[in-house]
C-alpha positions in Angstrom: 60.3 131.0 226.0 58.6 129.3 223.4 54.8 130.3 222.3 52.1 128.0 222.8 51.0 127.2 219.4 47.6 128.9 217.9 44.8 126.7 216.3 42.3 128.0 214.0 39.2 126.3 215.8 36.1 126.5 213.4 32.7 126.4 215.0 31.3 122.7 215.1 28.8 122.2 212.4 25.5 122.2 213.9 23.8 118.4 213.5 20.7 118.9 210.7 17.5 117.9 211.8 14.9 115.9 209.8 12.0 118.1 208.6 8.5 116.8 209.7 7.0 115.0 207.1 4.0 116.3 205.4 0.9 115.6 207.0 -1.4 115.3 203.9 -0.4 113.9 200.8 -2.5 114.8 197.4 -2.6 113.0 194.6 -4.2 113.9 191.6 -3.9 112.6 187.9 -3.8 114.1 184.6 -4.6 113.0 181.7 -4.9 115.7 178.7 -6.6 118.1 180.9 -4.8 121.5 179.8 -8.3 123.9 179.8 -9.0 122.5 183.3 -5.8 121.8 185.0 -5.1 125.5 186.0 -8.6 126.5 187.7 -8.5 122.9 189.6 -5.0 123.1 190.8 -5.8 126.8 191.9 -9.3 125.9 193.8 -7.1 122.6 195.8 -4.2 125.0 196.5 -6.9 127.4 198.1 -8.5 124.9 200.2 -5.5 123.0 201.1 -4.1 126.4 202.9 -7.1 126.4 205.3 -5.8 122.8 206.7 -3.1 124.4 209.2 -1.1 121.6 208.6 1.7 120.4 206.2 0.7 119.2 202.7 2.3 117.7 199.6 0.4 117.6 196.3 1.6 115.3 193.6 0.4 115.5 190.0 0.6 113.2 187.6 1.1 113.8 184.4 0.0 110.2 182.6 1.5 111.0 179.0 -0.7 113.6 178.2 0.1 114.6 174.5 -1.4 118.2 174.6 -0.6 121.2 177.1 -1.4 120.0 179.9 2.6 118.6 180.5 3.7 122.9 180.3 0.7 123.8 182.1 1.5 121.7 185.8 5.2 122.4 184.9 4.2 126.4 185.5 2.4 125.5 188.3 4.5 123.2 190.2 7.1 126.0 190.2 5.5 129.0 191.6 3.9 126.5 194.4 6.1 124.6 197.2 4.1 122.3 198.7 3.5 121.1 194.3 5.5 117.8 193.0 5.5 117.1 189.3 5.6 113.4 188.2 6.0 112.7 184.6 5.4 109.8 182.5 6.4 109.5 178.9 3.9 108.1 177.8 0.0 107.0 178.7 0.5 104.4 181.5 -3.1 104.3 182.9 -5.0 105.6 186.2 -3.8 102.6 188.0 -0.2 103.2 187.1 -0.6 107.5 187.9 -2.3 106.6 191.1 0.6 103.8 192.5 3.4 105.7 191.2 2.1 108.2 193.8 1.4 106.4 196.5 5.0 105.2 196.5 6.1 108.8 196.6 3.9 110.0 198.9 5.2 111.4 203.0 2.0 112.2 204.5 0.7 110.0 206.9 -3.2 110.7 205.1 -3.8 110.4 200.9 -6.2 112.2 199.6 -7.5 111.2 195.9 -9.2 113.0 193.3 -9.3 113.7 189.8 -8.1 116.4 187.8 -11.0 117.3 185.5 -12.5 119.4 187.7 -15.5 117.4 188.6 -14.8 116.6 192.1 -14.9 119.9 194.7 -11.7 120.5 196.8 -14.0 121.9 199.1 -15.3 118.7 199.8 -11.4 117.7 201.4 -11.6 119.0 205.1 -15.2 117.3 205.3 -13.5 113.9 204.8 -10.6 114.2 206.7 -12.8 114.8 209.8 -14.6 111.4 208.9 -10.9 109.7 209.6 -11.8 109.8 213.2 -13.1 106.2 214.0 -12.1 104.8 210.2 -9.4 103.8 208.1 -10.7 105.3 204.5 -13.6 107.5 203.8 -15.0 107.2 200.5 -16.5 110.0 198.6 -20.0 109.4 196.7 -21.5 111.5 194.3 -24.9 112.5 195.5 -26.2 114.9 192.5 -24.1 113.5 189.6 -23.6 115.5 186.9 -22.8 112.9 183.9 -25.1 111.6 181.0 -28.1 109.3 181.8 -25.9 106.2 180.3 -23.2 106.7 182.3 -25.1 106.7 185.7 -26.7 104.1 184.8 -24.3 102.1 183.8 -22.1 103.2 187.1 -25.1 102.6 189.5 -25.4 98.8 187.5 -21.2 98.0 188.2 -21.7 99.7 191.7 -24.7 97.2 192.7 -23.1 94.2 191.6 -19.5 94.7 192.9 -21.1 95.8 196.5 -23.0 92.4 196.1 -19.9 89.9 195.1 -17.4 91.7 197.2 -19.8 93.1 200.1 -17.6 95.9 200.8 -20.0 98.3 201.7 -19.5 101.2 199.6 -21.9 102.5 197.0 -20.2 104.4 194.6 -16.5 103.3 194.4 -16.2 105.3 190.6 -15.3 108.3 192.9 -12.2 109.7 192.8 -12.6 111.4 196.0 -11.3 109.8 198.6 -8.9 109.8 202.0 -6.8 107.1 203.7 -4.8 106.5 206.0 -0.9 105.0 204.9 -1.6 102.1 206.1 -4.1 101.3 203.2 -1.7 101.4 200.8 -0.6 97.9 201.7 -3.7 96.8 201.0 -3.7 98.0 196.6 -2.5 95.4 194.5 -1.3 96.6 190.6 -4.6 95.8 188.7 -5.7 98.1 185.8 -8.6 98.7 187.5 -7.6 99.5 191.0 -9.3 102.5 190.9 -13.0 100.8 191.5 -11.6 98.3 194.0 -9.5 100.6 196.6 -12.1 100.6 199.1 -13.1 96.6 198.7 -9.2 95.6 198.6 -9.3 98.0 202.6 -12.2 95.9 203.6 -10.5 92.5 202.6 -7.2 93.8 204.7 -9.5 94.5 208.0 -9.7 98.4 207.5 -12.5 100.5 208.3 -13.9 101.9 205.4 -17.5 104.9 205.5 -18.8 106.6 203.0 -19.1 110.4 203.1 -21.4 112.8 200.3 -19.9 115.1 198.2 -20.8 117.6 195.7 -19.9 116.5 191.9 -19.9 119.8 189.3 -20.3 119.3 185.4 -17.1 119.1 183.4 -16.3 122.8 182.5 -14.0 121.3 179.3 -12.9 118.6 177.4 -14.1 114.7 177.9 -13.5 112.4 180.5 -10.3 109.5 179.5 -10.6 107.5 182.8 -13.2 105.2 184.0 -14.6 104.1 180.6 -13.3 100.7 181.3 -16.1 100.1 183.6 -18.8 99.2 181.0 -15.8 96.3 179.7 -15.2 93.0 180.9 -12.3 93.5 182.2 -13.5 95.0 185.5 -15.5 91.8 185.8 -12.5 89.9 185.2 -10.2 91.7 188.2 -13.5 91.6 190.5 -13.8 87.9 190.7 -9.7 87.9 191.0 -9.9 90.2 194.1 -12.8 88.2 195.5 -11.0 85.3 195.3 -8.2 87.0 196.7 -9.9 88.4 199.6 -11.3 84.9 200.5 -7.7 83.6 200.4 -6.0 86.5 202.6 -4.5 85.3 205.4 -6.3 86.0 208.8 -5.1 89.5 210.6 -4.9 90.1 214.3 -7.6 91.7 215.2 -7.2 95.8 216.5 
């Protein structure tokens, strides 16, 4: 009688199943922050655990030429949820802030800088203010810069607000939260920074303003937002006002 023949039968791999994405995406650039990139990464990192939700937080390092490059590289390692993205040389806010954007998961961004000034603490606040609106933009009630700075911030705010009429008082903030759907709205100008909320308006989003605490620098000097007391903001505002009177007509929500 002849034997049935024996098959090795190896269990069926099992299908993989996509991961949720994150729910929160942080971005944060650096630029030659090393004595301040530690203690801010470590205050965000505490507050972001108190979400109960999925985050991703990438930093990015603009070129910085001192140790700030080592610093996030010993960071990102002994934390997760921390993406390092490098760039060989000084490319700009603007650049830092896109570059992200386009790697980002979460279906919310959150903004800020990395010198420390802005308050993680501040985050949860803002993402409540999502209900009912598309962006929610941070402003500075007590800041804590020189007397020509304000001055010259609350100057660029007023007439921006004015041309533009995008509502927002203080768009020098880096603090801010948005839904994805904003990010269609950024075009590559140098200066996106101060026109994120007036390019949302333009594209039909809803955009509020929420306070938020601003804290001295504890160390070194500030390297982005000096451009605002140029010409060249001037230049790019009457480009995206033009721009915005030239968009074509959305569908209404």
């Amino acid at each position: 009688m002849t034997e049935s023949p024996t098959f090795d039968c190896a269990p069926s791999p099992r299908v993989a199943t996509a991961r949720p994405g994150p729910s929160f995406s942080v971005v944060v650039p650096f630029y030659n922050e090393e004595e301040n990139v530690g203690t801010m990464l470590a205050e965000l990192r505490r507050t972001l655990d108190t979400l109960g939700a999925a985050y991703e937080v990438i930093a990015v390092d603009d070129g910085s030429t001192d140790g700030t490059t080592a610093a996030l590289h010993a960071i990102a390692a002994d934390w997760p949820q921390c993406e390092l993205l490098a760039f060989a040389k000084n490319r700009g806010q603007a650049a830092a802030l896109l570059s992200a954007f386009a790697r980002a998961k979460g279906e919310v961004l959150v903004t800020l800088d990395g010198d420390g000034q802005n308050d993680p603490a501040d985050i949860p606040r803002l993402i409540a203010r999502l209900d009912g609106a598309d962006m929610v933009a941070g402003v500075r009630a007590l800041r804590q810069d020189s007397p020509l700075r304000r001055a010259m911030s609350r100057l660029a705010n007023a007439v921006r607000s004015r041309v533009l009429g995008d509502g927002v008082s203080d768009t020098g903030c880096a603090l801010k939260v948005f839904r994805r759907e904003a990010v269609g709205a950024f075009i590559p100008i140098r200066t996106l920074y101060s026109f994120m909320p007036a390019l949302a308006v333009a594209a039909g989003l809803r955009v509020v303003e929420e306070p938020v605490n601003h804290r001295p620098r504890r160390a070194g000097e500030s390297k982005y937002g000096l451009g605002v007391m140029s010409w060249r903001p001037l230049v790019d505002m009457l480009g995206i006002w033009w721009f915005a009177q030239r968009q074509v007509e959305k569908e209404s929500k």
